[in-house]
PAVEXDREN-670459 format. One record per residue: residue number from 1; residue in one letter; x, y, z of N, C-alpha, C in turn. Coordinates in Angstrom, 1 decimal, decimal comma, padded with zeros to 4 digits. Example, Ala and Ser with C-alpha at 12.3 -4.5 7.8 and 13.67 -1.06 7.14 Angstrom:
{node 1; A; {013,2; -005,7; 007,8}; {012,3; -004,5; 007,8}; {013,2; -003,3; 007,8}},
{node 2; S; {012,8; -002,2; 007,1}; {013,7; -001,1; 007,1}; {012,9; 000,0; 007,9}},
***
This chain:
{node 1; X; {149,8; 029,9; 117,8}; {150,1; 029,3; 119,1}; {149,6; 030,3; 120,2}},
{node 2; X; {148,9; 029,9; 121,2}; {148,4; 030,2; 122,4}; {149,5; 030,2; 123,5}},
{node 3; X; {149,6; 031,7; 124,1}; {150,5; 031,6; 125,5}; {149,7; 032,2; 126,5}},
{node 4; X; {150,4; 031,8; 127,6}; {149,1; 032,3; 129,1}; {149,4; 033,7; 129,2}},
{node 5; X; {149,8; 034,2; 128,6}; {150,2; 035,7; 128,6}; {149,3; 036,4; 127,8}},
{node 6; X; {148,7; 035,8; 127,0}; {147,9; 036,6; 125,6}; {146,7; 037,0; 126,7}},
{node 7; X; {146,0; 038,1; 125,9}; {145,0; 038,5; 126,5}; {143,4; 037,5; 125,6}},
{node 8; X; {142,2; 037,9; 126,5}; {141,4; 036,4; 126,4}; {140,4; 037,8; 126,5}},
{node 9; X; {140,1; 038,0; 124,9}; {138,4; 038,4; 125,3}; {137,3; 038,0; 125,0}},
{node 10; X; {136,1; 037,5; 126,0}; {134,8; 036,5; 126,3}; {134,0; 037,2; 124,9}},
{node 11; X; {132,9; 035,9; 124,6}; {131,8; 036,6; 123,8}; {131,1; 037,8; 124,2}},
{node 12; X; {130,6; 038,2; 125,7}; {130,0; 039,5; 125,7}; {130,9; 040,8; 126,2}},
{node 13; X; {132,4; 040,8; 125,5}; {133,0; 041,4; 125,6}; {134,3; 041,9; 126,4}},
{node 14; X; {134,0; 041,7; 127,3}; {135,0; 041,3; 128,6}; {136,3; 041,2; 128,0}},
{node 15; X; {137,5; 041,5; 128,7}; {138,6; 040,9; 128,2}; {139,7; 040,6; 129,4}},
{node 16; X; {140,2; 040,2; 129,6}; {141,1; 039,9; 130,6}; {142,9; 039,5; 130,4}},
{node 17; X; {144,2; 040,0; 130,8}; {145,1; 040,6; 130,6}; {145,4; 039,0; 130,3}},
{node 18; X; {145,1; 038,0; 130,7}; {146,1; 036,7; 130,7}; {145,2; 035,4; 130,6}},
{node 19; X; {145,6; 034,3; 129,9}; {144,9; 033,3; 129,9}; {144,5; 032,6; 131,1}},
{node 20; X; {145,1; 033,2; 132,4}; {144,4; 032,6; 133,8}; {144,0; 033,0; 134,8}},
{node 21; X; {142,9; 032,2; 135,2}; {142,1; 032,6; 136,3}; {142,7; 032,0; 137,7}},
{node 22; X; {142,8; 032,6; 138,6}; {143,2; 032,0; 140,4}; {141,9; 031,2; 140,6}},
{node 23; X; {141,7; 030,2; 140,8}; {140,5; 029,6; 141,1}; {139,8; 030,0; 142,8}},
{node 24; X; {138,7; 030,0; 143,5}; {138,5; 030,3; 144,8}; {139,0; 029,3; 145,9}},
{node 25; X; {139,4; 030,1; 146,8}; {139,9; 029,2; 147,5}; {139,6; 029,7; 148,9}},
{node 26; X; {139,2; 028,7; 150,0}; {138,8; 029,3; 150,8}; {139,5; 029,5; 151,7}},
{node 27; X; {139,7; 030,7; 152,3}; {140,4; 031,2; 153,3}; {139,7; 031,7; 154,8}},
{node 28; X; {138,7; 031,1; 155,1}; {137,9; 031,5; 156,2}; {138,4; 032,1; 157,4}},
{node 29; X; {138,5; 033,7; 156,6}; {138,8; 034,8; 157,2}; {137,8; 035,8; 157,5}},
{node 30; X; {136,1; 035,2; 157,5}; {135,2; 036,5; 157,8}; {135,2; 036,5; 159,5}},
{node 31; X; {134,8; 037,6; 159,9}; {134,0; 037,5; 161,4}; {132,8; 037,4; 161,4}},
{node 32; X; {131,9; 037,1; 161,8}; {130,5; 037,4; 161,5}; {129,9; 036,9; 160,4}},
{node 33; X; {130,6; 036,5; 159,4}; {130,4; 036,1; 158,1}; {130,9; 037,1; 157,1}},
{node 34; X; {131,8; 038,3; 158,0}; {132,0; 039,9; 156,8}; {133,5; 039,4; 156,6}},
{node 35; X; {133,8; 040,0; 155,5}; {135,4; 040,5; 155,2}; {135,8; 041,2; 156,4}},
{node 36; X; {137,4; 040,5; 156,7}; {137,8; 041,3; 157,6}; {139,4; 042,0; 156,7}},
{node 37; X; {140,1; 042,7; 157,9}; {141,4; 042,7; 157,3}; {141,8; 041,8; 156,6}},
{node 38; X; {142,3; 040,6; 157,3}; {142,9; 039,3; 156,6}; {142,3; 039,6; 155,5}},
{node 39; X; {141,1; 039,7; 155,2}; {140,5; 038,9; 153,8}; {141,0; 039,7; 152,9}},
{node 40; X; {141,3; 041,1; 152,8}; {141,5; 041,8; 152,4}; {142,9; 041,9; 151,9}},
{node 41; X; {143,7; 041,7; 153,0}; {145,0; 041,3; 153,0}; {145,1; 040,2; 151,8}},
{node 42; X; {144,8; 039,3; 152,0}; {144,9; 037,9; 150,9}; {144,8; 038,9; 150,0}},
{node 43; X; {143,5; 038,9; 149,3}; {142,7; 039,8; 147,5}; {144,4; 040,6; 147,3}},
{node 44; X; {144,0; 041,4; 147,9}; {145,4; 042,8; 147,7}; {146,5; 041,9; 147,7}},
{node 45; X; {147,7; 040,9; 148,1}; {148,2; 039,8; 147,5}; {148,3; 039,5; 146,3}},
{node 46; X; {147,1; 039,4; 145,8}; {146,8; 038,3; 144,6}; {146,5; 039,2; 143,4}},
{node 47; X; {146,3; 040,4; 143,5}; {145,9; 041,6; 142,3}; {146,9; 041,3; 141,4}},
{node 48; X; {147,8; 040,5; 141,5}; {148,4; 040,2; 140,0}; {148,5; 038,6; 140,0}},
{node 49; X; {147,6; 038,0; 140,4}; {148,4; 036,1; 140,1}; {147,4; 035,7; 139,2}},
{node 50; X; {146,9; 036,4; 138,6}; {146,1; 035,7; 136,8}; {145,3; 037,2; 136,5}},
{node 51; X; {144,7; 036,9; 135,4}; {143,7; 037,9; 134,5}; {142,6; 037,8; 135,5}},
{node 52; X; {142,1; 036,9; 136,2}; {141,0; 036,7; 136,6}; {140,9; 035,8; 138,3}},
{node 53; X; {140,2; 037,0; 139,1}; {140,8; 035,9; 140,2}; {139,0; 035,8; 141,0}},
{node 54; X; {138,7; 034,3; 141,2}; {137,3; 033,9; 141,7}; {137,4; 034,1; 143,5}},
{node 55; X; {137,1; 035,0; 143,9}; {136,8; 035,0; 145,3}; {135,9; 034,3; 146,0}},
{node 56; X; {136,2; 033,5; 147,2}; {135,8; 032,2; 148,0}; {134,4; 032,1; 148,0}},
{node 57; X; {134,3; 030,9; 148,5}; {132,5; 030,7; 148,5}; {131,8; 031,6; 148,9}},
{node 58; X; {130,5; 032,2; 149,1}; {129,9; 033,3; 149,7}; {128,6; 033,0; 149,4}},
{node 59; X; {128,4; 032,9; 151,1}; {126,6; 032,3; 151,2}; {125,8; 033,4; 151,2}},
{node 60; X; {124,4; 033,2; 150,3}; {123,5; 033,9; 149,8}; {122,6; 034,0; 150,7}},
{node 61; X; {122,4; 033,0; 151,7}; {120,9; 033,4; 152,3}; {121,9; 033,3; 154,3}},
{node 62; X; {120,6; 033,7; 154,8}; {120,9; 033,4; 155,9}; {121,4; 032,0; 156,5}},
{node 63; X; {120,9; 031,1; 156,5}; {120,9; 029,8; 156,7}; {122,0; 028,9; 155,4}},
{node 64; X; {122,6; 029,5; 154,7}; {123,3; 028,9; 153,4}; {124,8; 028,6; 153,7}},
{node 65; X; {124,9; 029,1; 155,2}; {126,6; 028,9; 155,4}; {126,2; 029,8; 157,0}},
{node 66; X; {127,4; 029,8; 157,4}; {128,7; 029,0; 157,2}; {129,0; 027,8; 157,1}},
{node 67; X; {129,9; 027,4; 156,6}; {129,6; 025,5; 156,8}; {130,8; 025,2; 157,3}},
{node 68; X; {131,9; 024,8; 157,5}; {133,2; 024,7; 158,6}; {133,5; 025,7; 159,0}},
{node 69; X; {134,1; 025,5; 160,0}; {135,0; 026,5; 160,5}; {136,5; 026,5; 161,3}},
{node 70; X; {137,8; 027,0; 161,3}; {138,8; 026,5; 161,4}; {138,7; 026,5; 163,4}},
{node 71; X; {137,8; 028,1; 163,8}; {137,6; 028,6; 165,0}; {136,4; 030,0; 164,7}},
{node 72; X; {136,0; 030,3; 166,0}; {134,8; 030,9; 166,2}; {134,8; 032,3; 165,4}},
{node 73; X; {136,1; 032,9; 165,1}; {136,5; 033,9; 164,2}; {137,1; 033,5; 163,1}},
{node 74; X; {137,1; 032,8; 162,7}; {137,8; 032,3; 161,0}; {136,3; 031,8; 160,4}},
{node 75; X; {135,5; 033,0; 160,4}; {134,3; 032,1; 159,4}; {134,4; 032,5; 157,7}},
{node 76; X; {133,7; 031,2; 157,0}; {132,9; 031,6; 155,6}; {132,4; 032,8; 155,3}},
{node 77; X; {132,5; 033,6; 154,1}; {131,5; 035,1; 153,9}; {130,1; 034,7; 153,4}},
{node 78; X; {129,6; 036,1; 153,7}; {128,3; 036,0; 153,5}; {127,9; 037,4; 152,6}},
{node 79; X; {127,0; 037,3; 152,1}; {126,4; 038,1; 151,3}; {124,9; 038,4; 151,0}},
{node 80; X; {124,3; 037,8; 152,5}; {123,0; 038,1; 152,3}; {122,1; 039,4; 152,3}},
{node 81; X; {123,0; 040,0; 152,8}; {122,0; 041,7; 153,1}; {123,3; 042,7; 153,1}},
{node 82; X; {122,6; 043,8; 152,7}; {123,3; 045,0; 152,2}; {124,7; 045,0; 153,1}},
{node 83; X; {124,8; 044,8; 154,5}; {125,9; 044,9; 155,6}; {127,0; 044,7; 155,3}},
{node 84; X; {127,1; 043,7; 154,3}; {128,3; 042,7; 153,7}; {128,7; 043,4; 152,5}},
{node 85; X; {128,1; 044,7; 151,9}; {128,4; 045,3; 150,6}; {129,7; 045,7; 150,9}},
{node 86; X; {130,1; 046,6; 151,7}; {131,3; 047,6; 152,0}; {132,5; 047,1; 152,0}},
{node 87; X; {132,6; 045,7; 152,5}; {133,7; 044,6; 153,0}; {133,9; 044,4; 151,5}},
{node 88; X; {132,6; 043,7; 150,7}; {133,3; 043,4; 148,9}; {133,8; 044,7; 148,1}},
{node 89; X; {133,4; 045,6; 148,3}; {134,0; 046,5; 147,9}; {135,4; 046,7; 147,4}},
{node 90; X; {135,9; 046,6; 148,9}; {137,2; 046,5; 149,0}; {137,7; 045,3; 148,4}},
{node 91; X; {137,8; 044,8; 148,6}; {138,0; 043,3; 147,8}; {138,1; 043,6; 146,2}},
{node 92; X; {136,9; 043,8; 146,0}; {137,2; 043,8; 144,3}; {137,9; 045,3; 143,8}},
{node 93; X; {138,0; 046,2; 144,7}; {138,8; 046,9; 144,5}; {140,4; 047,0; 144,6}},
{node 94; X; {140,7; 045,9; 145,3}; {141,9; 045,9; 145,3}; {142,3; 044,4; 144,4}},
{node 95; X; {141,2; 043,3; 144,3}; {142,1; 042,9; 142,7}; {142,2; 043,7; 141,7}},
{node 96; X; {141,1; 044,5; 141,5}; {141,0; 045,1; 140,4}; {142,4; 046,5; 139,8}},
{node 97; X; {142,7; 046,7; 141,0}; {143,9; 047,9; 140,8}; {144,9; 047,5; 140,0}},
{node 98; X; {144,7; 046,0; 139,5}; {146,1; 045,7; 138,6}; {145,8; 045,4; 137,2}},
{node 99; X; {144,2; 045,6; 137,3}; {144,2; 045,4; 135,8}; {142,8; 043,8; 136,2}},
{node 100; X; {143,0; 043,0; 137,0}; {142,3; 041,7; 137,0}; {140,6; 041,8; 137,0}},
{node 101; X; {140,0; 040,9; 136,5}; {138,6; 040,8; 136,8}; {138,2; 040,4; 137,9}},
{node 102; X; {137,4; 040,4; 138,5}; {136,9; 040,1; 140,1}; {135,8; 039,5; 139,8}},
{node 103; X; {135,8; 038,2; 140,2}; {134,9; 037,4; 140,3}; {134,1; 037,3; 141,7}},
{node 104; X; {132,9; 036,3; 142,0}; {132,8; 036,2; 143,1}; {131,8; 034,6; 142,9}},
{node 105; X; {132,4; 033,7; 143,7}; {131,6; 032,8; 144,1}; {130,0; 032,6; 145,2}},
{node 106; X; {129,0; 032,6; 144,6}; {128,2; 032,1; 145,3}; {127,4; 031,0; 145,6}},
{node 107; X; {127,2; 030,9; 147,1}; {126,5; 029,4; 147,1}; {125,5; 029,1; 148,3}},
{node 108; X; {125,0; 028,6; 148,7}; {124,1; 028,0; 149,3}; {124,7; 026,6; 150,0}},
{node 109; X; {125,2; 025,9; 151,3}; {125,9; 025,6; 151,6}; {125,1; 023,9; 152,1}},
{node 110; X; {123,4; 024,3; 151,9}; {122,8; 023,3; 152,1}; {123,3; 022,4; 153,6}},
{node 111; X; {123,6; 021,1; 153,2}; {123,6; 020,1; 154,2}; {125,0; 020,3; 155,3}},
{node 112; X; {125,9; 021,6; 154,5}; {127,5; 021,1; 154,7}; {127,3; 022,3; 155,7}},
{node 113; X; {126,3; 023,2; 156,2}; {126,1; 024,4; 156,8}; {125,9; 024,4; 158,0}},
{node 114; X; {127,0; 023,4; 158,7}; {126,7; 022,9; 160,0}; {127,3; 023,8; 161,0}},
{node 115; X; {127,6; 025,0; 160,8}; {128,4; 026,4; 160,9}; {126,9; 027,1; 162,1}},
{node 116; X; {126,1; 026,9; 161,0}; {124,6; 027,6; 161,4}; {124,0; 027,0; 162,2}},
{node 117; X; {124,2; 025,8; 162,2}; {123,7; 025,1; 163,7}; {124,0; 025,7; 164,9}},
{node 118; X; {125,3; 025,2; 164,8}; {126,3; 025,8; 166,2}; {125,5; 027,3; 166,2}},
{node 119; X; {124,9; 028,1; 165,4}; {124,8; 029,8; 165,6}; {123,1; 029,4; 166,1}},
{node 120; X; {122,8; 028,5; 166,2}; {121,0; 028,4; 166,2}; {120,2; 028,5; 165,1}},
{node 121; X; {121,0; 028,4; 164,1}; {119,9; 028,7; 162,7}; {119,5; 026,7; 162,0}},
{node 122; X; {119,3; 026,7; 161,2}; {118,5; 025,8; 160,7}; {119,3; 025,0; 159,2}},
{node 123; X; {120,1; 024,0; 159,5}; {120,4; 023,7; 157,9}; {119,3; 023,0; 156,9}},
{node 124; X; {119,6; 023,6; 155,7}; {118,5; 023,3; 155,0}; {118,9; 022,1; 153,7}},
{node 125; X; {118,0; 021,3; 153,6}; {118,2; 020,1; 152,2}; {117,1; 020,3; 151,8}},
{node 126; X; {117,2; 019,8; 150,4}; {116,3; 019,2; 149,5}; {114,9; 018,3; 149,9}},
{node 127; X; {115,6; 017,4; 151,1}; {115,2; 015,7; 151,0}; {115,7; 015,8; 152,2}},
{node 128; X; {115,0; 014,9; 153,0}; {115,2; 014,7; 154,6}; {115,9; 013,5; 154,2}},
{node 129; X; {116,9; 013,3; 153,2}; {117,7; 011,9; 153,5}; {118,2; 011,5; 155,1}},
{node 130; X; {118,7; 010,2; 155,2}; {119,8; 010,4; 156,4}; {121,4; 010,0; 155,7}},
{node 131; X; {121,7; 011,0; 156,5}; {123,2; 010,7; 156,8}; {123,8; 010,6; 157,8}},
{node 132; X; {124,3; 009,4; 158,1}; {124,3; 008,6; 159,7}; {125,6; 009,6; 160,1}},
{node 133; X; {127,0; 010,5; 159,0}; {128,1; 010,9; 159,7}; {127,2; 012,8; 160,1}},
{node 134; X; {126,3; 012,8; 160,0}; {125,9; 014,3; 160,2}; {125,3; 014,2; 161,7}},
{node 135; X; {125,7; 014,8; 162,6}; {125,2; 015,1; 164,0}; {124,5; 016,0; 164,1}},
{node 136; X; {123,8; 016,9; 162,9}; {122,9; 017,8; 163,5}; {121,9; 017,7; 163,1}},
{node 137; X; {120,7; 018,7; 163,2}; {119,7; 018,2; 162,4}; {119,3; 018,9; 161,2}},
{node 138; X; {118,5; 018,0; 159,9}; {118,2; 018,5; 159,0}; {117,1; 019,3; 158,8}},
{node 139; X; {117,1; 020,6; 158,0}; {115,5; 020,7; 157,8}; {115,3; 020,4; 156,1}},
{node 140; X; {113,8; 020,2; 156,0}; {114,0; 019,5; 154,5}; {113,0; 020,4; 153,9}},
{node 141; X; {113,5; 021,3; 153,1}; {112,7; 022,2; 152,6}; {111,6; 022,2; 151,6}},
{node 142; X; {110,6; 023,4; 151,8}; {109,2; 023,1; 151,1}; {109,3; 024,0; 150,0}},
{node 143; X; {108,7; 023,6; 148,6}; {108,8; 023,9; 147,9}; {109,0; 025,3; 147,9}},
{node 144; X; {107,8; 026,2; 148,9}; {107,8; 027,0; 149,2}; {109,0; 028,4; 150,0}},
{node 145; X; {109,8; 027,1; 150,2}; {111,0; 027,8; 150,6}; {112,0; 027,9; 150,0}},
{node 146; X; {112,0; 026,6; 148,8}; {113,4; 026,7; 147,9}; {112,9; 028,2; 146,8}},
{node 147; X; {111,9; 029,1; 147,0}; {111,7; 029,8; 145,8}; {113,0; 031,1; 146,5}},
{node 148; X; {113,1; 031,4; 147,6}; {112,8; 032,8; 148,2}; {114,9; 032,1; 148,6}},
{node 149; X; {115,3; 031,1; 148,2}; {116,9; 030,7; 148,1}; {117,0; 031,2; 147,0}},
{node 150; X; {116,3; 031,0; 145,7}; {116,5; 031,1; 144,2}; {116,8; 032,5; 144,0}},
{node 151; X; {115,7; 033,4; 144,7}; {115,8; 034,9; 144,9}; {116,9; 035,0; 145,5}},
{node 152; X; {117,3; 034,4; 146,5}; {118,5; 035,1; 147,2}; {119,8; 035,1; 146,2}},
{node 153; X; {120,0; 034,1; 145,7}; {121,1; 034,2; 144,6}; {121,2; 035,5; 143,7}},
{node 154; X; {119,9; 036,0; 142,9}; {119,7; 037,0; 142,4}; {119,7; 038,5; 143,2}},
{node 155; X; {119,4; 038,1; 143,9}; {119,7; 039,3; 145,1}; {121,6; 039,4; 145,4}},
{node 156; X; {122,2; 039,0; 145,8}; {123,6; 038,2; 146,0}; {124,0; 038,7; 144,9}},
{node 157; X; {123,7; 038,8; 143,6}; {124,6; 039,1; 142,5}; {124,3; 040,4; 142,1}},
{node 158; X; {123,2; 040,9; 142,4}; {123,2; 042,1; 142,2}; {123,9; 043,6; 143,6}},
{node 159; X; {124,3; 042,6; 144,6}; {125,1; 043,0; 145,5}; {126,6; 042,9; 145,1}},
{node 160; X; {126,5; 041,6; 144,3}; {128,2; 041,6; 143,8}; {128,5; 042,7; 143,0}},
{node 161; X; {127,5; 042,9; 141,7}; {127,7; 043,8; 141,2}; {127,6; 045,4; 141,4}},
{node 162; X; {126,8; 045,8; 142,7}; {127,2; 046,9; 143,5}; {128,4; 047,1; 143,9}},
{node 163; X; {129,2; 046,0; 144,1}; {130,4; 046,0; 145,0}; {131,1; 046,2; 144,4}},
{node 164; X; {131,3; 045,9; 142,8}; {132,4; 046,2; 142,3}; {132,7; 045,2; 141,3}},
{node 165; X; {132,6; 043,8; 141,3}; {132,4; 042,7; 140,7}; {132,4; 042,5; 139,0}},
{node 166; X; {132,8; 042,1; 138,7}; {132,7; 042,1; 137,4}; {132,1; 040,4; 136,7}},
{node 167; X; {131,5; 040,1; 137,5}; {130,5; 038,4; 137,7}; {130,7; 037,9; 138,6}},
{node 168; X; {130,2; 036,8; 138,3}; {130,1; 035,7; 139,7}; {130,0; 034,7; 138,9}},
{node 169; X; {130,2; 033,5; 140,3}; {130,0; 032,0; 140,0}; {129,2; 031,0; 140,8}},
{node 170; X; {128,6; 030,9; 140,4}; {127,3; 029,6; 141,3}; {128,2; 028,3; 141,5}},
{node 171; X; {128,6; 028,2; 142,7}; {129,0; 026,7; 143,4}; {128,1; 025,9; 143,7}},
{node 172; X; {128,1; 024,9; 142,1}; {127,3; 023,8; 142,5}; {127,7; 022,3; 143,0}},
{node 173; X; {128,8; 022,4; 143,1}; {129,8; 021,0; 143,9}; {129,7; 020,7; 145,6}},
{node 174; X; {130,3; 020,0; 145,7}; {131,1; 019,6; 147,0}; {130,0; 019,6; 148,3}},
{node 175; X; {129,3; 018,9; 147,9}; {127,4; 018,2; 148,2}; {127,1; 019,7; 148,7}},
{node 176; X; {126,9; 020,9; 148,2}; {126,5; 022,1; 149,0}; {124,9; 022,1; 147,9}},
{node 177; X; {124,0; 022,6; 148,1}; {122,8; 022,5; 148,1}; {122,5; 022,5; 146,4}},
{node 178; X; {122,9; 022,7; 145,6}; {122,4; 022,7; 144,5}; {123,0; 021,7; 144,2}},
{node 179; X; {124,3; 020,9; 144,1}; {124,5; 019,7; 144,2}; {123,6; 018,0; 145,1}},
{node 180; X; {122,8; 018,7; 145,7}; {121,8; 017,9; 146,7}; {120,5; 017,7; 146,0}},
{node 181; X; {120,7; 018,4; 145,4}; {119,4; 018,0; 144,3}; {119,5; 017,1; 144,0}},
{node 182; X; {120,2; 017,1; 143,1}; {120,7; 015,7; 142,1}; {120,8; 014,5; 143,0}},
{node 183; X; {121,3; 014,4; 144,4}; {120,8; 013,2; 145,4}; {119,5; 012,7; 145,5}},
{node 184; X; {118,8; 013,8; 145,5}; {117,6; 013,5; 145,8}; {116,8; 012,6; 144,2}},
{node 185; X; {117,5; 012,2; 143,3}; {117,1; 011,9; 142,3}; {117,0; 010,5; 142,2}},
{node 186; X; {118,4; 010,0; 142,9}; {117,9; 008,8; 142,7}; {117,3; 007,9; 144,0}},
***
């Protein structure tokens, strides 16, 4: 018999103190798109509420987020450029002081990145569909530009893993850009 207490070690070795993971959850506590106190505050909280805890969405490119916001200082994180290293740091160092894995969510925020409008930047889709409830405008990306998003992911994870990270997770739901593909299909 299996209890959520046993410890769970993965095929490439990894192990983790408890059969559960905190799922991400967004708490849009960056400024600028960085970790701030708050954010920090939350993680250090949660250093004991499962073996494994997935930290909130975290946009990879410039243009990839933010996508809501509660007010002009409660934004989405970001993790496009070295700037944002120092803030994860902290973070997976203070799940990590109990023993937990540190995950990190990343994503690409596509159509839902209506954050970046309001900032002057550009949201990006797949497919210039329309969507009659979206007020801003789309840009509909060229092949040419979906390569240098693809990089950014890979870039993005090797910043997670600078930071401290012990993986990540690609958010492909909740119509954010790698989910938008699949729209474009039928």
């Amino acid at each position: 018999m299996k209890n959520l207490i046993d410890k769970v070690t993965f095929r490439h070795g990894a192990t983790i103190d408890t059969r559960t993971a905190q799922s991400p959850m967004l708490t849009n506590s960056g400024l600028n798109e960085k970790v701030t106190q708050d954010t920090i505050n939350y993680y250090n909280a949660r250093s004991q509420s499962a073996g494994m805890v997935i930290v909130e969405y975290t946009s990879v490119s410039p243009n990839g987020g933010p996508s809501r916001s509660w007010a002009p200082d409660r934004e989405q994180l970001a993790i496009y450029d070295n700037s944002f290293v120092p803030g994860f740091k902290k973070i997976a160092e203070k799940l990590k002081k109990d023993g937990n894995k540190a995950i990190l969510q990343l994503v690409h925020s596509g159509r839902e990145a209506q954050y970046r409008y309001a900032f002057g930047g550009q949201v990006e889709v797949p497919s210039n569909i329309d969507f009659p409830w979206i007020s801003y405008p789309l840009h509909e990306l060229s092949e040419d530009e979906v390569w240098p998003i693809v990089k950014d992911f890979g870039t993005a994870t090797k910043r997670a893993i600078a930071s401290g990270f012990d993986g990540i997770e690609i958010h492909g739901a909740n119509h954010y850009l790698h989910q938008e593909f699949f729209f474009c299909l039928f």
